[in-house]
N, C-alpha and C positions, 0 to 999 in steps of 0.2 A: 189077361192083358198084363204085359209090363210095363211098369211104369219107366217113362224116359230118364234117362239117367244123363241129368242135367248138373255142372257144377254151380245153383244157385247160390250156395254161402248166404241166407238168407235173403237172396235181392227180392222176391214178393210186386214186382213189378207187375209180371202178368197179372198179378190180384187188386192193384189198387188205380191201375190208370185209364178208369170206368169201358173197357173193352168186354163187349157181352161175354158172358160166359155159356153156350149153349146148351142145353143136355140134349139127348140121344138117345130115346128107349130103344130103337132096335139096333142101338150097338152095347146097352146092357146100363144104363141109368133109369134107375129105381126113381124117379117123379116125382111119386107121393114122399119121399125123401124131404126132399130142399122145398124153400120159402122159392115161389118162383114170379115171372112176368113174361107177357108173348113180346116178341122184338117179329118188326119185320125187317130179313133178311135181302136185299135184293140178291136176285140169282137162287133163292132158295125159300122165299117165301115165310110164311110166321112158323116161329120157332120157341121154347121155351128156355128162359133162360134164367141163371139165377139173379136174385135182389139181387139190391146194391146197398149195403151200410150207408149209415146217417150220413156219412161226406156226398154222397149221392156216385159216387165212385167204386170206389173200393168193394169188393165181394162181401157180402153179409157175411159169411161164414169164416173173414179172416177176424185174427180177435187178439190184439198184442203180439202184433205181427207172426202171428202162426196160424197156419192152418186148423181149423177147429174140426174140421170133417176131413183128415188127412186120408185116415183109413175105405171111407165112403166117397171119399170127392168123384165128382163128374169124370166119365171118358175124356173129354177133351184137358181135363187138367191133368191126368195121369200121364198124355201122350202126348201135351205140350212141349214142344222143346225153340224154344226163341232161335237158336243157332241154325236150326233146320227153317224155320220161319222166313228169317233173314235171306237163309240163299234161297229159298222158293219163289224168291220175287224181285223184278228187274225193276231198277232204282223207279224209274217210271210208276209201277205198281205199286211199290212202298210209298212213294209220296201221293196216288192216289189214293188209298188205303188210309191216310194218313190225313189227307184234307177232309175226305168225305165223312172222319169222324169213329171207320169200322178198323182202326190198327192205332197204336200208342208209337210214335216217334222211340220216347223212351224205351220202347218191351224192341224194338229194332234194333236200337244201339245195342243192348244189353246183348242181344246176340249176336252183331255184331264185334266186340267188344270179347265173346264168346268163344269167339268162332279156332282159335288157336288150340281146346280143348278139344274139338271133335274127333272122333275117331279117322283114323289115314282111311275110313273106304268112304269117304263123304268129301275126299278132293283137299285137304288141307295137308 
């Protein structure tokens, strides 16, 4: 897999504003890897995902603002891209997303905010 080619200039957003982090063994995460906990998903039922550092937020595995497992991180972090995020979801969906607790306001903006970066076949 490639990993998304995000301009984040350190923003860590996706990492610290307590939004599950899922894994995914049959897309190629290793499990017994990371420190984990089951979340239940609505729409998808219990899932594993990673801790959350002392703030009760933040990914265990961020550690002075870097990634500590950059090389190993999760499927979903490799092919996270906030900008793709953003336009996947009509204002509607982002702020239910957003009420119910499963999507960070801030990790929106930031792709929104983004969105000027993406490549010309993704409509900007």
């Amino acid at each position: 897999m490639e990993r998304a080619a995000v301009p984040c200039g350190g923003c860590t957003l996706c990492c610290r504003t307590g939004d599950a982090i899922a894994l995914f063994p049959d897309k190629g995460d290793k499990v017994a890897r990371y420190k984990t906990h089951l979340i239940n998903v609505p729409g998808f039922g219990m899932l594993l995902a990673l801790d959350k550092g002392p703030d009760g937020k933040s990914c265990i595995y961020l550690k002075g603002g870097r990634c500590s497992i950059w090389e190993w991180s999760p499927i979903v972090c490799q092919s996270f891209d906030c900008r793709r995020w953003y336009l996947s979801k009509t204002r509607a969906e982002r702020r239910r997303l957003v009420r119910s607790g499963w999507a960070s306001q801030d990790v929106f903006n930031a792709g929104r905010e983004r969105l000027s970066t993406l490549p010309a076949e993704y409509g900007n």
